[in-house]
C-alpha positions in Angstrom: 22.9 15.3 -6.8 23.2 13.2 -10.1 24.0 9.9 -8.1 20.7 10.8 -5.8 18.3 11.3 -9.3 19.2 8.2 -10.9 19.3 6.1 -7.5 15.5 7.2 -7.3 14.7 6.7 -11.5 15.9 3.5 -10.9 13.6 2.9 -7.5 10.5 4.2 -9.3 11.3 2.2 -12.9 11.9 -1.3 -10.6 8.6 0.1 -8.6 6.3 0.3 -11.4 7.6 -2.4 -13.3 6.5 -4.1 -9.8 3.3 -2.9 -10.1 2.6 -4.0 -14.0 3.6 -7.4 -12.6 1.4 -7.5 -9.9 -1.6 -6.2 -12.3 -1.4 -8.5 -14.9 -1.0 -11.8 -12.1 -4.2 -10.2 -10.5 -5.7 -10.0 -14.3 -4.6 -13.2 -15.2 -5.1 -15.4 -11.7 -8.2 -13.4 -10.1 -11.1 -15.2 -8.2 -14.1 -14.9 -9.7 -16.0 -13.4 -6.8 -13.2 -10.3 -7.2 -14.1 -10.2 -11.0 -17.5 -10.3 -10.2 -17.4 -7.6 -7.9 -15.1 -5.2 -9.6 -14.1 -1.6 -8.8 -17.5 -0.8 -7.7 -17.9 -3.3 -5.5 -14.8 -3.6 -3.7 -15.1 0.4 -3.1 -18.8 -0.3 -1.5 -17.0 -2.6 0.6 -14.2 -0.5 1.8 -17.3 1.9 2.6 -19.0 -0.4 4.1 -16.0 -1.0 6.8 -14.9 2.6 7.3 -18.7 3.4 7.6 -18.9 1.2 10.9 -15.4 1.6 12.0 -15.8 5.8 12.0 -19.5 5.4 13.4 -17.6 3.3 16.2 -16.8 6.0 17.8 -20.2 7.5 18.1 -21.8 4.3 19.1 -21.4 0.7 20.4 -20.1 -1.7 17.5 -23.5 -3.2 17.3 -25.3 0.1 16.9 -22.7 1.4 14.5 -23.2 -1.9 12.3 -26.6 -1.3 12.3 -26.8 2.4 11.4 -24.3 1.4 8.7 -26.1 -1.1 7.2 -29.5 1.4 6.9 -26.9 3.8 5.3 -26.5 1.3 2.6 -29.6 0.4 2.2 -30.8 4.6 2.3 -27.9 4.7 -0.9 -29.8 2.1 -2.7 -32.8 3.4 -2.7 -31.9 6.7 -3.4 -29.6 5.5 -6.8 -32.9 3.6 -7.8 -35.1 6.7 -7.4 -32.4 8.4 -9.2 -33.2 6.3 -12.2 -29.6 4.1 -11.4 -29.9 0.6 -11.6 -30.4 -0.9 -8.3 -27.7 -3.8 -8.5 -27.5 -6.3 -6.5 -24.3 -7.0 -6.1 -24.2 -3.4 -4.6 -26.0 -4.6 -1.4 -23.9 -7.5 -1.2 -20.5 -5.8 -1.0 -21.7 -3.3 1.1 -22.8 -5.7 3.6 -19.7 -7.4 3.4 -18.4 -4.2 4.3 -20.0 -3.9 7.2 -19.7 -7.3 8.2 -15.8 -7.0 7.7 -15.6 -3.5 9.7 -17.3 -5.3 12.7 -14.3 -8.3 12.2 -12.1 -6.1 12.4 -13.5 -4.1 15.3 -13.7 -7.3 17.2 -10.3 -8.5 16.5 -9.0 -4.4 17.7 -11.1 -4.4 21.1 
């Protein structure tokens, strides 16, 4: 049982020692466009794809792109109404979102 727990301390301290590594080469060599867009926008753009991947289902890819893309543009508004800044940058991840959901739609089917 011993043997088993330090077999797996070991696994996780090489794993996150991994990870620390991997984060500070990101920090350190990152495109700009990435820095640009941080957390925020590369979450709008994971939307984005999952919006027109699930709505696949419902509807033909180019339907689903579209209905995804007025869903986006529906969030905007609604975070500017809500006093948010409206950010650019917002729009433009989330339509490169959609626009990689339908890539990746196309290369599936």
């Amino acid at each position: 049982m011993k043997n088993k727990h330090i077999m797996l301390s070991k696994f996780w301290n090489k794993t996150c020692e991994f990870s620390k590594k991997a984060l500070t080469a990101l920090k350190n060599n990152a495109i700009r466009g990435a820095k640009w867009a941080g957390y925020d926008g590369l979450l709008n753009m994971e939307t984005g794809a999952l919006m027109v991947i699930f709505l696949k289902v419902f509807l033909p890819t180019l339907w689903a792109a579209a209905a995804a893309f007025i869903s986006v543009l529906i969030k905007s508004a609604i975070d500017e109404n809500n006093g948010q800044k409206g950010e650019v940058h917002d729009l433009v991840c989330a339509t490169v979102g959609v626009t990689i959901g339908v890539i990746l739609l196309a290369a599936l089917l």
